[in-house]
MOPAC internal coordinates of N, CA, C and O (Angstrom, degrees):
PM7 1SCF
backbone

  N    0.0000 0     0.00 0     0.00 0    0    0    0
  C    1.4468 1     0.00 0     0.00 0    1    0    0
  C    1.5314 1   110.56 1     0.00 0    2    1    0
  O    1.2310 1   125.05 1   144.01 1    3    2    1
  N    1.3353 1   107.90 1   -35.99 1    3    2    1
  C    1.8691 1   110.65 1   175.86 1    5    3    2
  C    1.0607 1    91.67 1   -50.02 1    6    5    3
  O    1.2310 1   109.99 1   114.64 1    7    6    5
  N    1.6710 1   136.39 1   -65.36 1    7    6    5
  C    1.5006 1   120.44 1  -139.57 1    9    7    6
  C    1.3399 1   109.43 1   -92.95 1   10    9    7
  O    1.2310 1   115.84 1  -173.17 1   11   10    9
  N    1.1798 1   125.51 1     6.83 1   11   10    9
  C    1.3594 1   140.94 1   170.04 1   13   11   10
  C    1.7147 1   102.41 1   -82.07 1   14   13   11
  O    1.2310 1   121.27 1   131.15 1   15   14   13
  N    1.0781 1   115.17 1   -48.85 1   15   14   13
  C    1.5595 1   116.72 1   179.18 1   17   15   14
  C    1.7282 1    97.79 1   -81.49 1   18   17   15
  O    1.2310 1   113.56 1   151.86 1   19   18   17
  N    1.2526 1   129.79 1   -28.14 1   19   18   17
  C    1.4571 1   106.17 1   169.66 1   21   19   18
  C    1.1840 1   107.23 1   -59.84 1   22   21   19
  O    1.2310 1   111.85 1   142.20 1   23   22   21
  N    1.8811 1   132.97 1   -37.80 1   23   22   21
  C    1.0550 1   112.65 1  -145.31 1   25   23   22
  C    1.5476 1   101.49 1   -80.00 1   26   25   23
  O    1.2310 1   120.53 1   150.02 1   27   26   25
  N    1.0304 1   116.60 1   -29.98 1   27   26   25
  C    1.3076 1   131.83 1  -154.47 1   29   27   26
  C    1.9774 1   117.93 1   -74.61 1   30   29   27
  O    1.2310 1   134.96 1   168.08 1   31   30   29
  N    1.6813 1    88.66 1   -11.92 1   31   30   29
  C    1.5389 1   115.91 1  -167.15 1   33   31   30
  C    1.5226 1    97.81 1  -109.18 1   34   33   31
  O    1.2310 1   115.04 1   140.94 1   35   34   33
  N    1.1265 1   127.01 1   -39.06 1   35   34   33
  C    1.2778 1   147.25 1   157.90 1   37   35   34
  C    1.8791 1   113.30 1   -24.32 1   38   37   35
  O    1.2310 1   136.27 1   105.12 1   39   38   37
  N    1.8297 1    86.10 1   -74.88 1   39   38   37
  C    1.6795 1   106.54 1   160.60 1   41   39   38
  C    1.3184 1   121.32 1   -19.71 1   42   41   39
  O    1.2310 1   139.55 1   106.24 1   43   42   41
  N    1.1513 1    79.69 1   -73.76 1   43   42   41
  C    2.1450 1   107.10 1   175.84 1   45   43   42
  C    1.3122 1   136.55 1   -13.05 1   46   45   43
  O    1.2310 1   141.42 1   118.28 1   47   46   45
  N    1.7382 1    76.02 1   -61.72 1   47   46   45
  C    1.7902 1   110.86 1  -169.45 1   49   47   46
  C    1.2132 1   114.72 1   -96.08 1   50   49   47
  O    1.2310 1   122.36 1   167.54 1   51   50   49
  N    1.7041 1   113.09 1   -12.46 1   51   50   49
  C    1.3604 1   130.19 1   163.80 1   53   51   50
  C    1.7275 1    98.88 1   -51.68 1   54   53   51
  O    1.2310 1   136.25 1   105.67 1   55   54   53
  N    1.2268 1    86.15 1   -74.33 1   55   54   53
  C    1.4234 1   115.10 1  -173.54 1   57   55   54
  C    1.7588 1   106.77 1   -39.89 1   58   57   55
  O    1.2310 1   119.99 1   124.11 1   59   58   57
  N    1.0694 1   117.62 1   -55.89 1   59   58   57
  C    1.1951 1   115.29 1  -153.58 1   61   59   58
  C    1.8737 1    95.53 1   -85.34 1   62   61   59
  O    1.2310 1   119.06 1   155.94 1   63   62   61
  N    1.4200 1   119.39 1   -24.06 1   63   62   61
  C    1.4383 1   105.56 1   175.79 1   65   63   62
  C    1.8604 1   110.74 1   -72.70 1   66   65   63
  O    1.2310 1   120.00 1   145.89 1   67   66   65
  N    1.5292 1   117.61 1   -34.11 1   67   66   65
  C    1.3496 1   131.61 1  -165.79 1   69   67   66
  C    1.8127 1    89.06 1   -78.03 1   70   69   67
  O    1.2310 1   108.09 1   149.93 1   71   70   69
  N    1.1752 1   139.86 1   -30.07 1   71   70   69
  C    1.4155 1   137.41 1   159.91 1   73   71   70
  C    1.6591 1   124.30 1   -50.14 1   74   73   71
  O    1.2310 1   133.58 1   131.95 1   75   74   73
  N    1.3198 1    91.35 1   -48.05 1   75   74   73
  C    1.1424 1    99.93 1  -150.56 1   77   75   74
  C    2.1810 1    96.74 1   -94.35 1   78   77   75
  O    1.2310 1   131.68 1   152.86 1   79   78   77
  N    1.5067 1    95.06 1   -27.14 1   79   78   77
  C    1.7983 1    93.65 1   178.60 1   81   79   78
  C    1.6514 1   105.24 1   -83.61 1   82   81   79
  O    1.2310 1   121.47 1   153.75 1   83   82   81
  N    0.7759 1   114.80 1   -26.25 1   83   82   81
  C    1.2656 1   127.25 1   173.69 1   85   83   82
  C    1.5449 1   131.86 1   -66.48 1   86   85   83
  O    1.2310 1   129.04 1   149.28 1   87   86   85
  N    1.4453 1   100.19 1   -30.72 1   87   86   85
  C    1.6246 1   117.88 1  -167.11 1   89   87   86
  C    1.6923 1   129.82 1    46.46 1   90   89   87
  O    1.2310 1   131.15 1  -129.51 1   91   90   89
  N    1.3864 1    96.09 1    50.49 1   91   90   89
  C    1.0900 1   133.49 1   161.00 1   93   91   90
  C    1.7391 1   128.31 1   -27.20 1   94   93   91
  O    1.2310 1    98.47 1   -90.49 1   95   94   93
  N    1.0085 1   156.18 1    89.51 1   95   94   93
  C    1.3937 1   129.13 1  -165.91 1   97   95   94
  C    2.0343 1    94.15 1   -84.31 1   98   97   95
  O    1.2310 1   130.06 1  -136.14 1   99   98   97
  N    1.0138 1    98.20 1    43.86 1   99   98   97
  C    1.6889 1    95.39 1  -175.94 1  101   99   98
  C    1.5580 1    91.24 1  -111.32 1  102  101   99
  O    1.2310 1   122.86 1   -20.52 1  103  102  101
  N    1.5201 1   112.13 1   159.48 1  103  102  101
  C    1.5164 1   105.38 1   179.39 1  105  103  102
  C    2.0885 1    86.30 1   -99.72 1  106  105  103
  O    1.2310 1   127.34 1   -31.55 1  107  106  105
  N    1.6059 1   103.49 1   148.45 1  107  106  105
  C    0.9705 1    89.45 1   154.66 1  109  107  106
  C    1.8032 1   158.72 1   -31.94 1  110  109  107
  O    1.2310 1   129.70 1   121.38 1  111  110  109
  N    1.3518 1    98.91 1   -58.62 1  111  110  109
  C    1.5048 1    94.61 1  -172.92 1  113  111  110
  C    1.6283 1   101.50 1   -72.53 1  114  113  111
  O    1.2310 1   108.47 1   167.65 1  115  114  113
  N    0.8393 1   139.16 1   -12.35 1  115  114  113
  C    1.4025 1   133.66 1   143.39 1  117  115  114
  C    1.1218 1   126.24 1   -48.58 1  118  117  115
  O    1.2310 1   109.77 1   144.24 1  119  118  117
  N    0.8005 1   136.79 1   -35.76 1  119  118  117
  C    1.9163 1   147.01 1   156.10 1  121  119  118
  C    1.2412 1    97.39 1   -29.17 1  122  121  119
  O    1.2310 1   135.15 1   120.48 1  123  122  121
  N    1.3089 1    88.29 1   -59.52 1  123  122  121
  C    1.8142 1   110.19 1  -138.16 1  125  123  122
  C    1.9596 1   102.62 1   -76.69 1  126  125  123
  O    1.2310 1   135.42 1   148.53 1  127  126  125
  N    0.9422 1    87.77 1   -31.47 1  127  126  125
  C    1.6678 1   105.19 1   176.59 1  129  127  126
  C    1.7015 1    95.57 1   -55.03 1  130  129  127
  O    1.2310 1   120.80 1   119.03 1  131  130  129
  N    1.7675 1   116.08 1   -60.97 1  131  130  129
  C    1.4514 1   108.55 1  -164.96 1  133  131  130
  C    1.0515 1   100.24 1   -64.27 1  134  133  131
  O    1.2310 1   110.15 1   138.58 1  135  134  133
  N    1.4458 1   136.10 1   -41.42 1  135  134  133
  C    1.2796 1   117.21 1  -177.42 1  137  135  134
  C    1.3268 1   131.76 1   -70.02 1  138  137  135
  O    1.2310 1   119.26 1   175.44 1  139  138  137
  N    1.5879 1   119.02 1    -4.56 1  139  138  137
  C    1.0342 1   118.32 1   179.57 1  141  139  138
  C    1.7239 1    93.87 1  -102.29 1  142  141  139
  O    1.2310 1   112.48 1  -167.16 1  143  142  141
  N    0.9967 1   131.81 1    12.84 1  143  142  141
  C    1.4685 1   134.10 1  -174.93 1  145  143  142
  C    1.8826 1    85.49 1  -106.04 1  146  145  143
  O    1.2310 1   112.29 1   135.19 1  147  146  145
  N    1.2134 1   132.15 1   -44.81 1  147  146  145
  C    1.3869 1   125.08 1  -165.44 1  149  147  146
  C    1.4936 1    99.70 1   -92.42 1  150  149  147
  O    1.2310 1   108.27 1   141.74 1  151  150  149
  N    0.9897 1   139.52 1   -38.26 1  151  150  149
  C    1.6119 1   143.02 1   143.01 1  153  151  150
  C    1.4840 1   116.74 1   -22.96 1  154  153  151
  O    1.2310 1   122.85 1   143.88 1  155  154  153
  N    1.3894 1   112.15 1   -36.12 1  155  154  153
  C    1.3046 1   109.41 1   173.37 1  157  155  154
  C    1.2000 1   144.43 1   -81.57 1  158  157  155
  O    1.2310 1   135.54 1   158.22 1  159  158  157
  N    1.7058 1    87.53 1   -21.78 1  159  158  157
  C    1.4656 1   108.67 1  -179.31 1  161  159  158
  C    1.4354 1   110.77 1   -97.21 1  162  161  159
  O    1.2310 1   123.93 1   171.94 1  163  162  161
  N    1.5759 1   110.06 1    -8.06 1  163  162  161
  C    1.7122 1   110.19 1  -174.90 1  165  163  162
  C    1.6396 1    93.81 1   -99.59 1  166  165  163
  O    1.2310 1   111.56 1   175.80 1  167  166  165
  N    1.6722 1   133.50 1    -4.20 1  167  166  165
  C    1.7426 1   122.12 1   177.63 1  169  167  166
  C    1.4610 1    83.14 1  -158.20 1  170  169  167
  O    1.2310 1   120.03 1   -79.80 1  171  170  169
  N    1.4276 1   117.55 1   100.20 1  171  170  169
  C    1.6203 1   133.27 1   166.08 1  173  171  170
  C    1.6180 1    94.01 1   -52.26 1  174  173  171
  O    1.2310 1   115.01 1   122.34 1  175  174  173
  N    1.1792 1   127.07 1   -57.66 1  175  174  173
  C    1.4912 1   126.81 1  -173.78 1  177  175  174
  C    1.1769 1   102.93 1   -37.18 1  178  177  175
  O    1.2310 1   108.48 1   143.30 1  179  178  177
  N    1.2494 1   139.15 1   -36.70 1  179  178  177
  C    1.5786 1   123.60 1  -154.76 1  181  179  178
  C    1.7611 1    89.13 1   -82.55 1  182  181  179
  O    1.2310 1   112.62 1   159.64 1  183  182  181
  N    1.5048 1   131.53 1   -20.36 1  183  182  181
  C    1.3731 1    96.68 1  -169.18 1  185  183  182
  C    1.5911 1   101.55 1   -90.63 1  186  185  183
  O    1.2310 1   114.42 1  -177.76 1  187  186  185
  N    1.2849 1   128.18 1     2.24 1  187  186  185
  C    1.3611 1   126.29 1   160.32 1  189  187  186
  C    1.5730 1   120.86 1   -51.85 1  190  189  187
  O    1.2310 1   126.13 1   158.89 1  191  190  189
  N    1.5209 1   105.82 1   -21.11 1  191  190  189
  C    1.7538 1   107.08 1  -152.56 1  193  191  190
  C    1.6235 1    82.19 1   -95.89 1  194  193  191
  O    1.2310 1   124.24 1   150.77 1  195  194  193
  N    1.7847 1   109.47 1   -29.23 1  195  194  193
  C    1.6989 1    94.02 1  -164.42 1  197  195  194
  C    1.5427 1   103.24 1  -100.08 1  198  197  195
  O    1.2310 1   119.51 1  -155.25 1  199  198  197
  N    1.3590 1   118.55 1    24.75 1  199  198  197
  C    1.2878 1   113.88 1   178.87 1  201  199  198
  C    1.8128 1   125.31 1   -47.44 1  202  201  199
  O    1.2310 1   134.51 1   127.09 1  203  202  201
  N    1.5548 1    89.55 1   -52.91 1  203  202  201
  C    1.3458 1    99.53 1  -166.61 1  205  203  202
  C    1.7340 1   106.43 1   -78.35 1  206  205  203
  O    1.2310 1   130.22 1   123.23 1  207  206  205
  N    1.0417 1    97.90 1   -56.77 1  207  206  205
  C    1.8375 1   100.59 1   157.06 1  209  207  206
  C    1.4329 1   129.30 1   -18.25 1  210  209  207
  O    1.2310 1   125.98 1   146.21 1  211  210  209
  N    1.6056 1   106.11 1   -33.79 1  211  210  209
  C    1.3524 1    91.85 1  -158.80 1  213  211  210
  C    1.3624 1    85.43 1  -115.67 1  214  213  211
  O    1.2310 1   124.40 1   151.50 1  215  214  213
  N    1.2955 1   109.16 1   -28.50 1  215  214  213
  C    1.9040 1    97.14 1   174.67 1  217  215  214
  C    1.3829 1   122.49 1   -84.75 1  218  217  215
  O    1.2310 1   121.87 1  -161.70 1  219  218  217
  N    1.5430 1   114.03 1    18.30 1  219  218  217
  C    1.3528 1   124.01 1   143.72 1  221  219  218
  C    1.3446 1   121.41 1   -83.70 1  222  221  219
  O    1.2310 1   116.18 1   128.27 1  223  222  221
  N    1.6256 1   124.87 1   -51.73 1  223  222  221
  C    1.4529 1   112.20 1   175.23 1  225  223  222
  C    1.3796 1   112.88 1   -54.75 1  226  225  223
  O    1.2310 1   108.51 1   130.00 1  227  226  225
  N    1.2201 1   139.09 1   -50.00 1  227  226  225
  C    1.2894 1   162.50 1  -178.47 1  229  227  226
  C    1.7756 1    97.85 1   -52.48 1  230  229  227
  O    1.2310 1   109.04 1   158.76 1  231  230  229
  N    1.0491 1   138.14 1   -21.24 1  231  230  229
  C    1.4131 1   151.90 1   161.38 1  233  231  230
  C    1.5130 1   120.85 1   -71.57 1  234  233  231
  O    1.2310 1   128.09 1   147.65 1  235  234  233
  N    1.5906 1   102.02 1   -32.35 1  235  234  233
  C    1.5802 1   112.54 1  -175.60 1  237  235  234
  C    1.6789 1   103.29 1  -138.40 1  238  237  235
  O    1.2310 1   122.52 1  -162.17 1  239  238  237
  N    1.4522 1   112.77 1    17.83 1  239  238  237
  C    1.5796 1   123.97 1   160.48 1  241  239  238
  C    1.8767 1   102.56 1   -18.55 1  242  241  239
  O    1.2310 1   125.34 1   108.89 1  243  242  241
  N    1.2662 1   107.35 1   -71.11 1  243  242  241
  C    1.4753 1   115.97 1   179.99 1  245  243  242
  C    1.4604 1   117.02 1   -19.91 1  246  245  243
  O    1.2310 1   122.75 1   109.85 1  247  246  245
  N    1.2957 1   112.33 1   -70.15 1  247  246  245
  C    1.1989 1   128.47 1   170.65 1  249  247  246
  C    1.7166 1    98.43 1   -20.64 1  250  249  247
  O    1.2310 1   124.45 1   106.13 1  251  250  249
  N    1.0399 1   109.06 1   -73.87 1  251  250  249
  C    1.9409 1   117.83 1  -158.59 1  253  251  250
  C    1.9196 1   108.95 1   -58.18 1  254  253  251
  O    1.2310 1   126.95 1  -178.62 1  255  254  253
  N    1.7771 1   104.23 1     1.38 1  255  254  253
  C    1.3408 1    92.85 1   157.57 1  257  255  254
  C    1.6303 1   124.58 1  -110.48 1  258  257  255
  O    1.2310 1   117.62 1  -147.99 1  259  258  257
  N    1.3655 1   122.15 1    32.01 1  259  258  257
  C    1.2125 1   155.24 1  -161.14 1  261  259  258
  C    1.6792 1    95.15 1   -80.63 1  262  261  259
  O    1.2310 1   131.94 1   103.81 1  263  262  261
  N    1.0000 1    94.55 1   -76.19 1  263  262  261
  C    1.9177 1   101.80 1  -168.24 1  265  263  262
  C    1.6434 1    90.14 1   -71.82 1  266  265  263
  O    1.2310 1   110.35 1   104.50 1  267  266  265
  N    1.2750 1   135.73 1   -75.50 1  267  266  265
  C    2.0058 1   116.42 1   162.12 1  269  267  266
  C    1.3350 1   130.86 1     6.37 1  270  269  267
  O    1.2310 1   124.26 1   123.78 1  271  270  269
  N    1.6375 1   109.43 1   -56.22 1  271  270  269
  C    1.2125 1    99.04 1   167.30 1  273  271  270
  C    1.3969 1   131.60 1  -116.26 1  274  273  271
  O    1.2310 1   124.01 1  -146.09 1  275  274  273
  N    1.3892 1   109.92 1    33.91 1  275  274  273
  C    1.8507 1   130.45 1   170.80 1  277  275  274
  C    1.7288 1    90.86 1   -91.14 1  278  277  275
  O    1.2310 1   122.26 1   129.62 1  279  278  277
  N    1.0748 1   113.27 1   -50.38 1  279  278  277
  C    1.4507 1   121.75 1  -171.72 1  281  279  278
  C    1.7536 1   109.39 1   -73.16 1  282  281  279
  O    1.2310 1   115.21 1   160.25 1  283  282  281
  N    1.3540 1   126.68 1   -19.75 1  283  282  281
  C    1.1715 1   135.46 1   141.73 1  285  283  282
  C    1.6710 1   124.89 1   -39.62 1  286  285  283
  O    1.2310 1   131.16 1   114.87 1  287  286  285
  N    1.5634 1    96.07 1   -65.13 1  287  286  285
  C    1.8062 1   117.18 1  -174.27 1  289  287  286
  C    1.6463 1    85.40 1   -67.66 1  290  289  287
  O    1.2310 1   115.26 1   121.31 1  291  290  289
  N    1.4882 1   126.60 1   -58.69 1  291  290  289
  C    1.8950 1   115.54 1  -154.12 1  293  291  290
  C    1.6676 1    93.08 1   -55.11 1  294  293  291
  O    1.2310 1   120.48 1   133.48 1  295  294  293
  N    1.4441 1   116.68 1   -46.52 1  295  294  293
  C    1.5704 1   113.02 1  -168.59 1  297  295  294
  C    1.5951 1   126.01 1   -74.28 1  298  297  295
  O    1.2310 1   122.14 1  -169.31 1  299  298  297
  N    1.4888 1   113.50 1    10.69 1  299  298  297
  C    1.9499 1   118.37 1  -167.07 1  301  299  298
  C    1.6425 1    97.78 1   -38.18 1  302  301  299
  O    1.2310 1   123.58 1   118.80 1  303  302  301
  N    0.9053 1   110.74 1   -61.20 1  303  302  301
  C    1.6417 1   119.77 1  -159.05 1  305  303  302
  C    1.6798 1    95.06 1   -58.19 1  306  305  303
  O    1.2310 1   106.80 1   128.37 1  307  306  305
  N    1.4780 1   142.16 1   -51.63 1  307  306  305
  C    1.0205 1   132.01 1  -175.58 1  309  307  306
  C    1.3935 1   103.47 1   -59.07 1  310  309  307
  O    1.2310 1   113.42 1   130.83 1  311  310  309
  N    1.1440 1   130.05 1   -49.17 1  311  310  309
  C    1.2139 1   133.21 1  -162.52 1  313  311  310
  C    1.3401 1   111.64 1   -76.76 1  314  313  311
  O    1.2310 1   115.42 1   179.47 1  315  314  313
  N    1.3785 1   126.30 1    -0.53 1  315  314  313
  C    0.9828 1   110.40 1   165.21 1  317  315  314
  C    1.5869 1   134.33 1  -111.47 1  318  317  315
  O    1.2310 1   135.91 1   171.98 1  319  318  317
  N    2.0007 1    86.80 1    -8.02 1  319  318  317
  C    1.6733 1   103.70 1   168.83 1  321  319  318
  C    1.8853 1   109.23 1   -76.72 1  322  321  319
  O    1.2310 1   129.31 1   165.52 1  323  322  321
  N    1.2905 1    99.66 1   -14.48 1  323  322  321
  C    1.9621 1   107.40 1  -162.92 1  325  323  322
  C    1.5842 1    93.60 1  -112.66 1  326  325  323
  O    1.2310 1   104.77 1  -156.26 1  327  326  325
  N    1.1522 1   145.76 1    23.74 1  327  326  325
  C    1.5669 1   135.24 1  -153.16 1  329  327  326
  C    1.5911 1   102.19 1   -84.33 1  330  329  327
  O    1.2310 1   116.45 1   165.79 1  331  330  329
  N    1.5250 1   124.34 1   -14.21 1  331  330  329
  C    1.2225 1   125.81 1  -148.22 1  333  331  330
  C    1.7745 1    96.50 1  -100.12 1  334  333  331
  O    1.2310 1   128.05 1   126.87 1  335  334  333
  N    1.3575 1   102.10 1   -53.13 1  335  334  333
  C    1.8831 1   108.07 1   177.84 1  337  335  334
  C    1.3983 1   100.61 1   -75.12 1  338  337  335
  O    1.2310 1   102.76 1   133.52 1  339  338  337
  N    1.4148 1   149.22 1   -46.48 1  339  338  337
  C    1.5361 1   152.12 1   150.60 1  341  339  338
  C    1.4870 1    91.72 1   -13.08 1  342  341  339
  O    1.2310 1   123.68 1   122.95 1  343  342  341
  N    1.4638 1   110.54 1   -57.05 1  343  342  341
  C    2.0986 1    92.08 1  -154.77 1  345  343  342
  C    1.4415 1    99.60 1  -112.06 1  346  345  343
  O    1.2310 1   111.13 1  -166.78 1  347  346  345
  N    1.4581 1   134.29 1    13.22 1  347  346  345
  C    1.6726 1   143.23 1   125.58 1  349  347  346
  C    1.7174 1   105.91 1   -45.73 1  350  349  347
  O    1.2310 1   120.82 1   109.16 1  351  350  349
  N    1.1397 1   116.03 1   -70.84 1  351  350  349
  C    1.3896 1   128.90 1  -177.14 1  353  351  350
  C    1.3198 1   101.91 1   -44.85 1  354  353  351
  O    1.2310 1   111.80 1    99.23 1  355  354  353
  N    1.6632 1   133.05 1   -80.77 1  355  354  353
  C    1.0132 1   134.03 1  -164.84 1  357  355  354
  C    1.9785 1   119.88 1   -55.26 1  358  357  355
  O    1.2310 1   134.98 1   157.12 1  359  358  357
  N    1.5000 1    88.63 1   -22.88 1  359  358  357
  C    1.7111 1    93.00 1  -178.16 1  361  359  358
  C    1.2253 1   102.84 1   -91.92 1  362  361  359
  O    1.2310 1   115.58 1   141.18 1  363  362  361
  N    1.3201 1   126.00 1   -38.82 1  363  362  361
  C    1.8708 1   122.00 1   160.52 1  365  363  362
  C    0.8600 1   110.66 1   -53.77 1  366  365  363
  O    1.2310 1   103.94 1   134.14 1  367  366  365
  N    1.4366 1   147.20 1   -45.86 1  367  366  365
  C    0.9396 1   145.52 1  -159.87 1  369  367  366
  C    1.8261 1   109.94 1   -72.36 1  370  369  367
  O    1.2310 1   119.50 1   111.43 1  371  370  369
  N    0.8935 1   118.55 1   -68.57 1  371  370  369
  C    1.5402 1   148.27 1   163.23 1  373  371  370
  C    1.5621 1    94.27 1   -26.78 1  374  373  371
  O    1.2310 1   116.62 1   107.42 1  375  374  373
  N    1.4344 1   124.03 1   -72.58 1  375  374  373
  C    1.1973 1   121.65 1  -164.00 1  377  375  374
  C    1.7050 1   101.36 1   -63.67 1  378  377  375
  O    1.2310 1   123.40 1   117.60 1  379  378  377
  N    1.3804 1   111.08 1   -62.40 1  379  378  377
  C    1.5197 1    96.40 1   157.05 1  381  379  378
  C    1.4664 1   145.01 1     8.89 1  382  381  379
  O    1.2310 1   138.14 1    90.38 1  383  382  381
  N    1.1772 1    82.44 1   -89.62 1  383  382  381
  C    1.6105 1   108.22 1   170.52 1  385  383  382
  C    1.6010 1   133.55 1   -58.29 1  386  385  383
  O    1.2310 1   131.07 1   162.82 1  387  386  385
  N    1.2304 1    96.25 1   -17.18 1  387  386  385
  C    1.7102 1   104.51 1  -177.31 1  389  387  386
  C    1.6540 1   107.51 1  -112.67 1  390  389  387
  O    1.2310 1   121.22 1   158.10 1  391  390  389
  N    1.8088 1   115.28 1   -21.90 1  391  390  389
  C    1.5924 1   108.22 1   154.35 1  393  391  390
  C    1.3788 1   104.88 1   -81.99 1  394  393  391
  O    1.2310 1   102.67 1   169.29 1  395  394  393
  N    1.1784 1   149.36 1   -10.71 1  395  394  393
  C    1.9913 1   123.06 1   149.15 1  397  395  394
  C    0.5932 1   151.38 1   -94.03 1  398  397  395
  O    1.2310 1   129.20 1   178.36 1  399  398  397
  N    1.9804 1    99.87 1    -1.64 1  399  398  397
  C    1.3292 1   122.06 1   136.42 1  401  399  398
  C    1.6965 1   125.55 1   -35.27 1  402  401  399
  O    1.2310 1   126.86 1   127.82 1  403  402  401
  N    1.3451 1   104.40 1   -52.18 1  403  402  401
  C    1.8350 1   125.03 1  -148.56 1  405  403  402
  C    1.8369 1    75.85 1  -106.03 1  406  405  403
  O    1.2310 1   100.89 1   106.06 1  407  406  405
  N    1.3316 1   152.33 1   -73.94 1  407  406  405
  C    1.3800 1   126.36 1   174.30 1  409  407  406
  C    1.7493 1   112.11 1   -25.71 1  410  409  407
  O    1.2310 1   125.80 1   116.87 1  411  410  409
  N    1.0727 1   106.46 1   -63.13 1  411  410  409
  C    1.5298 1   106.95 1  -156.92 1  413  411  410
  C    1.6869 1   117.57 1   -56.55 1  414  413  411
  O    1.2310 1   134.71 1   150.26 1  415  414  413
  N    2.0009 1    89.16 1   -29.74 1  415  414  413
  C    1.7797 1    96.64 1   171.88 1  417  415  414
  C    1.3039 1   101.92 1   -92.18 1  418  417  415
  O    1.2310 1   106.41 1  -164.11 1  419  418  417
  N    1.3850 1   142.87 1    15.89 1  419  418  417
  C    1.5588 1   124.45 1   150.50 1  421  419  418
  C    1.0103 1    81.79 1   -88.86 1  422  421  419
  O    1.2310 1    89.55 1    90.80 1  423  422  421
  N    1.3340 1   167.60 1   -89.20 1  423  422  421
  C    1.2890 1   132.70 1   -97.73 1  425  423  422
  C    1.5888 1    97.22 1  -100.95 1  426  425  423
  O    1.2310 1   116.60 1   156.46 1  427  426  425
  N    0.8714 1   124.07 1   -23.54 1  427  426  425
  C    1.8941 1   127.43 1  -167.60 1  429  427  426
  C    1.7237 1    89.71 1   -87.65 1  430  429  427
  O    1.2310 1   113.22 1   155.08 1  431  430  429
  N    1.5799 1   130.43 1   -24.92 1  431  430  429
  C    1.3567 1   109.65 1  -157.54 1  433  431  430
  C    1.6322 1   119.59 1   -90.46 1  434  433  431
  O    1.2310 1   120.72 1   -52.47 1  435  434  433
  N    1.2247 1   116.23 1   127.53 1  435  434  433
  C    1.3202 1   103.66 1  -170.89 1  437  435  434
  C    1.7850 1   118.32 1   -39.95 1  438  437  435
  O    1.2310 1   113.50 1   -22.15 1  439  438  437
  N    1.0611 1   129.89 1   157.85 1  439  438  437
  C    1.8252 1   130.37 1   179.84 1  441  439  438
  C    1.6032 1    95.51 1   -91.44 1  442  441  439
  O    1.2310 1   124.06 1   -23.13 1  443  442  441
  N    1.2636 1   109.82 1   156.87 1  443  442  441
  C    1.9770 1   115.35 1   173.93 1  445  443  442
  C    1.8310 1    81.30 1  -108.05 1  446  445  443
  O    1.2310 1   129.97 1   -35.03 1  447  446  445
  N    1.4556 1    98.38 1   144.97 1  447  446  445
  C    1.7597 1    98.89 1   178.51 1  449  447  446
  C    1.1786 1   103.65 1    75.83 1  450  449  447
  O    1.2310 1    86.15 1   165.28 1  451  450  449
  N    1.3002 1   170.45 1   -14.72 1  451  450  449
  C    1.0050 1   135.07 1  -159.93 1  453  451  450
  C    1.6864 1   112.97 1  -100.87 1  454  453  451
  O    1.2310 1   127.47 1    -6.43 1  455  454  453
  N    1.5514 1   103.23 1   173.57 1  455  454  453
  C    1.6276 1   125.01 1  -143.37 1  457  455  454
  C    1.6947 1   112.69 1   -42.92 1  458  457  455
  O    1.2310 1   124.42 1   167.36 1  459  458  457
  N    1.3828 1   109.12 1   -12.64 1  459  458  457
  C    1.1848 1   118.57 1  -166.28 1  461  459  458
  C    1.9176 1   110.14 1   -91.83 1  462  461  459
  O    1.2310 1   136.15 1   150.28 1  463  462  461
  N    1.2031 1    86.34 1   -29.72 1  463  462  461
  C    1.6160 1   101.59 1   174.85 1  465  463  462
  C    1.1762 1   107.69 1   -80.91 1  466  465  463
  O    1.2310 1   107.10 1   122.19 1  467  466  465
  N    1.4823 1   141.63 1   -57.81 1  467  466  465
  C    1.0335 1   151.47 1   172.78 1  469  467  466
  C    1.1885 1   129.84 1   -37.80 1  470  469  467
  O    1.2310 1   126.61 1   148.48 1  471  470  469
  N    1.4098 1   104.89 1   -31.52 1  471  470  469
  C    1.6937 1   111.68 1  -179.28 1  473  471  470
  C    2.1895 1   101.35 1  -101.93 1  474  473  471
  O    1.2310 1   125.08 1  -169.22 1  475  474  473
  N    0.9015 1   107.85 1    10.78 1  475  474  473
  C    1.4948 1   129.03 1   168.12 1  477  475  474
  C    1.7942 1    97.95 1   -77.64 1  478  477  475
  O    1.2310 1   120.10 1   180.00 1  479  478  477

């Protein structure tokens, strides 16, 4: 499990030096995420090592909206002079996110019928 959390911290810091030398408007651990997304696909083994690792954070996910919503309660007063572009943002955002979601699974999802089966 240590070297599963090295690897994963590793990512990170990948990420966050290639952000940051670069001048990036990307936040690091986002970097670091694609590269550990293209890392994965170039040594399948490595997602064996972070198996258990990750289906522990993913167990206590919850937890990681803790400081989210302290930073919610410290900001009331902003949020209530800005509430209008806040819930533009969040509904663009949202809608966003769930058509490149639903693009990305047509194009990644296998077809039922298609040409390859057919000629079987």
């Amino acid at each position: 499990m240590l070297e599963a959390a090295t690897w994963l911290l590793i990512f990170q810091l990948a990420g966050e030096i290639i952000a940051r030398l670069a001048g990036l408007p990307l936040p690091g651990p986002v970097l670091g995420m694609v590269l550990l997304v293209i890392a994965l696909f170039l040594r399948p083994a490595l997602a064996e090592k972070l198996g258990v690792l990750v289906d522990g954070l993913l167990a206590n996910l919850g937890l990681l909206f803790i400081p989210a919503g302290v930073g919610v309660s410290l900001h009331l007063g902003l949020l209530r002079e800005e509430w209008l572009p806040i819930l533009v943002a969040l509904i663009g955002s949202t809608i966003a996110g769930i058509v490149v979601t639903a693009l990305v699974y047509d194009a990644l999802a296998p077809r039922e019928g298609s040409d390859e089966e057919k000629q079987r």
